[in-house]
C-alpha positions as CSV (number, residue, x, y, z in Angstrom):
1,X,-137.8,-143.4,125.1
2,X,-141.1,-143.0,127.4
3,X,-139.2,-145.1,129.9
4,X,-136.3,-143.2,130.0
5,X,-138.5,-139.9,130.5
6,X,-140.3,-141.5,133.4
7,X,-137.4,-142.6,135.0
8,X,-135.3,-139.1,134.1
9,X,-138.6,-137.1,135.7
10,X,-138.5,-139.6,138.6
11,X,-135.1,-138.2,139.0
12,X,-135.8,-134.9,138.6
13,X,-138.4,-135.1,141.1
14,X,-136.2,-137.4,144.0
15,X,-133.7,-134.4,143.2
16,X,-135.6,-131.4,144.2
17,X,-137.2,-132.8,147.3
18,X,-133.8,-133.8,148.6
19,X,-132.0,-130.4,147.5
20,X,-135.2,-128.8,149.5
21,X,-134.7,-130.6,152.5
22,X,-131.5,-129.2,153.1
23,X,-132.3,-126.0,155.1
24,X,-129.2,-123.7,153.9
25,X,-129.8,-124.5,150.2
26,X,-130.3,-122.4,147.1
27,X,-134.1,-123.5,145.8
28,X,-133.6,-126.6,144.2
29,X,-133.9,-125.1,140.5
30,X,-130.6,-123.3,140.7
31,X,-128.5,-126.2,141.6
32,X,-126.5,-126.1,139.1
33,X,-127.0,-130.3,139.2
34,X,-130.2,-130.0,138.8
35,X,-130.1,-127.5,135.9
36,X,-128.4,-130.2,134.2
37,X,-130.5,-132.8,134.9
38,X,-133.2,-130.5,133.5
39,X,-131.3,-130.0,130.8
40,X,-130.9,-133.3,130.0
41,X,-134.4,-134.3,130.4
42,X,-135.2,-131.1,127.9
43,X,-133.1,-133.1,125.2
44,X,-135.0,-136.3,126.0
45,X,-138.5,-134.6,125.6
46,X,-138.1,-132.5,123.0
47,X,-135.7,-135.0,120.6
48,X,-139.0,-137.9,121.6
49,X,-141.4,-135.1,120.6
50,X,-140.1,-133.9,117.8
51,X,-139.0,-137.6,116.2
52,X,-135.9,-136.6,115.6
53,X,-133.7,-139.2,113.8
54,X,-129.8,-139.7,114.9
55,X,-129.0,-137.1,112.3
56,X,-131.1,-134.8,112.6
57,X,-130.3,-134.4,116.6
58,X,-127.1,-134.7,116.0
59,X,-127.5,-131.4,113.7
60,X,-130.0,-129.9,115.8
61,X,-129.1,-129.5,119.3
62,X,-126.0,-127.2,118.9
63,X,-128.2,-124.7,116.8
64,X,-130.8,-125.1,119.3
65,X,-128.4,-124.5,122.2
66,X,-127.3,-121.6,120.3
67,X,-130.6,-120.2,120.1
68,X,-131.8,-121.1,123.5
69,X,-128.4,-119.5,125.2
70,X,-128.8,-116.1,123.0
71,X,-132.6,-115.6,123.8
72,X,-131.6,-116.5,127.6
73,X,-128.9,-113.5,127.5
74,X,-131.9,-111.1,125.9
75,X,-134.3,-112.1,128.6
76,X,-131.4,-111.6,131.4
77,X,-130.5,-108.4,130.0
78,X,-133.9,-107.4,130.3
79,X,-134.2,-108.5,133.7
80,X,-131.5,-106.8,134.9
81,X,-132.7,-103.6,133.8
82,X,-136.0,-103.8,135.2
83,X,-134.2,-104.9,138.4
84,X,-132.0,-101.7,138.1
85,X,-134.8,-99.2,137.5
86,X,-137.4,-98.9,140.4
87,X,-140.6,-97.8,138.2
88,X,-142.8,-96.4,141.2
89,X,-140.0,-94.0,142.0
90,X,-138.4,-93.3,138.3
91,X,-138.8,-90.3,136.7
92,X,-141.1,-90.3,133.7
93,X,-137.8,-90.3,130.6
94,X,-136.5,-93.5,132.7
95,X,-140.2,-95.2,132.5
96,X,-140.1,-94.0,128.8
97,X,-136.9,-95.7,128.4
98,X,-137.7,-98.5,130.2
99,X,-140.8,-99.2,127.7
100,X,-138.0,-98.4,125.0
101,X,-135.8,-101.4,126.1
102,X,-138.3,-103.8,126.6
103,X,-139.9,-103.1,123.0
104,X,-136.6,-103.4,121.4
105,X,-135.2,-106.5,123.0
106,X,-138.9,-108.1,122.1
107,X,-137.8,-107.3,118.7
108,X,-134.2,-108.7,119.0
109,X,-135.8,-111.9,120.2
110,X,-138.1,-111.9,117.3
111,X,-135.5,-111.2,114.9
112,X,-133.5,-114.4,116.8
113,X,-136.0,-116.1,116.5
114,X,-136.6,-115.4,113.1
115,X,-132.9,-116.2,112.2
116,X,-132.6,-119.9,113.9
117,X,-135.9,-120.9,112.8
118,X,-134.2,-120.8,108.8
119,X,-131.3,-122.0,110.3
120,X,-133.4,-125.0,112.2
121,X,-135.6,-125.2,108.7
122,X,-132.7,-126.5,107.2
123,X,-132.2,-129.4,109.9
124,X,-136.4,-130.3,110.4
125,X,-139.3,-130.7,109.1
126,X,-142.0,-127.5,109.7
127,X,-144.1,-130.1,111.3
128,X,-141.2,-130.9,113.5
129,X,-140.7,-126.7,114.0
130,X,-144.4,-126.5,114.7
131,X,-144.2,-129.7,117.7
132,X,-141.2,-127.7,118.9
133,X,-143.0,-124.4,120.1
134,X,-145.7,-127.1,121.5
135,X,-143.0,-129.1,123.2
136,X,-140.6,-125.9,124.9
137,X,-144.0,-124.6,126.3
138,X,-145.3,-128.4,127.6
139,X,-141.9,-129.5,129.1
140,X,-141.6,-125.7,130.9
141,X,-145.1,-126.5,132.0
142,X,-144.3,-130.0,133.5
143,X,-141.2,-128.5,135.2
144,X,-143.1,-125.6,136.9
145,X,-145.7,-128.3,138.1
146,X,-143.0,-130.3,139.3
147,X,-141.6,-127.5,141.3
148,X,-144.7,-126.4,142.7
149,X,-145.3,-129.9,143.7
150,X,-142.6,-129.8,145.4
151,X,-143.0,-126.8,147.4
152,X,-146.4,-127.5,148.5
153,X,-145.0,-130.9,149.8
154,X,-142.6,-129.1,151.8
155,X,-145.0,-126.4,153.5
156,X,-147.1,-129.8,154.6
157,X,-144.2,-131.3,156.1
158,X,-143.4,-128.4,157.5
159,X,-147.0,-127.5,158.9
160,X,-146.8,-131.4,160.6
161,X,-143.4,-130.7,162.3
162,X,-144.5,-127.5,163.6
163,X,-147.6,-129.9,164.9
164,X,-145.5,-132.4,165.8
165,X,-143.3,-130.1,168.1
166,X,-146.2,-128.3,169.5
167,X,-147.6,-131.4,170.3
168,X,-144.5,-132.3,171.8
169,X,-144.4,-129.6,174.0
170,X,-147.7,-130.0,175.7
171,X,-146.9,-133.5,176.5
């Protein structure tokens, strides 16, 4: 399983610096191949942290899925309406509401939270619950380092072209 993770984050990684070198692309991230490849490597990491037999994956990921896709809904509702409201230049009933929203979609996502962690009770071990929290947080982690990997590899090839050509020039 460690083998297929290497080779899946190898991927991941040959994946991102090609969708970057395009100059017209998206960022890499929201290709929507590569948001399948990261979602695919999530499955990988979390089912080989968590130790979770044929059955119980086979039992877990579509109420995970569920979860994960509801929570992502409440965090893009969110976002949109912080998007829509400009704080520095809302009047002080929209910041009020504002702080309104945010406190009760925290407590929708508590109370989903709350409701697929008895329904993933049911499919896991607590132990297994506990090494999930520990495993969304380390595989976001890896992803972020990944991409900022990325990026800084970018700016230096970038900084040695613009060298290159200037270089170039005076010659």
């Amino acid at each position: 399983m460690k083998k297929i993770l290497v080779i899946g984050f190898y991927i991941l990684t040959l994946t991102i610096a090609f969708a970057q070198d395009q100059p017209e692309a998206d960022p890499a991230i929201q290709d929507p191949k590569v948001q399948e490849r990261i979602k695919n490597l999530r499955i990988a990491y979390i089912s080989d942290k968590l130790g979770l037999t044929s059955e119980q994956a086979e039992k877990f990921w579509p109420v995970y899925r569920g979860f994960s896709d509801e929570r992502k809904a409440l965090r893009m509702e969110f976002a949109k309406s912080r998007s829509e409201l400009n704080a520095q230049n809302a009047t002080p009933n929209q910041q009020e509401e504002q702080v309104r929203m945010g406190l009760e979609l925290k407590q929708k996502e508590l109370d989903l939270e709350r409701d697929y962690s008895g329904r993933l009770m049911k499919i896991i071990t607590a132990q297994q619950m506990l090494n999930l929290r520990k495993a969304e947080g380390d595989f976001q982690r890896m992803i972020l380092q990944q991409v900022q990997q990325r990026r800084m590899m970018q700016q230096r090839n970038e900084a040695i072209r613009e060298r290159n050509q200037q270089l170039n020039k005076r010659n």
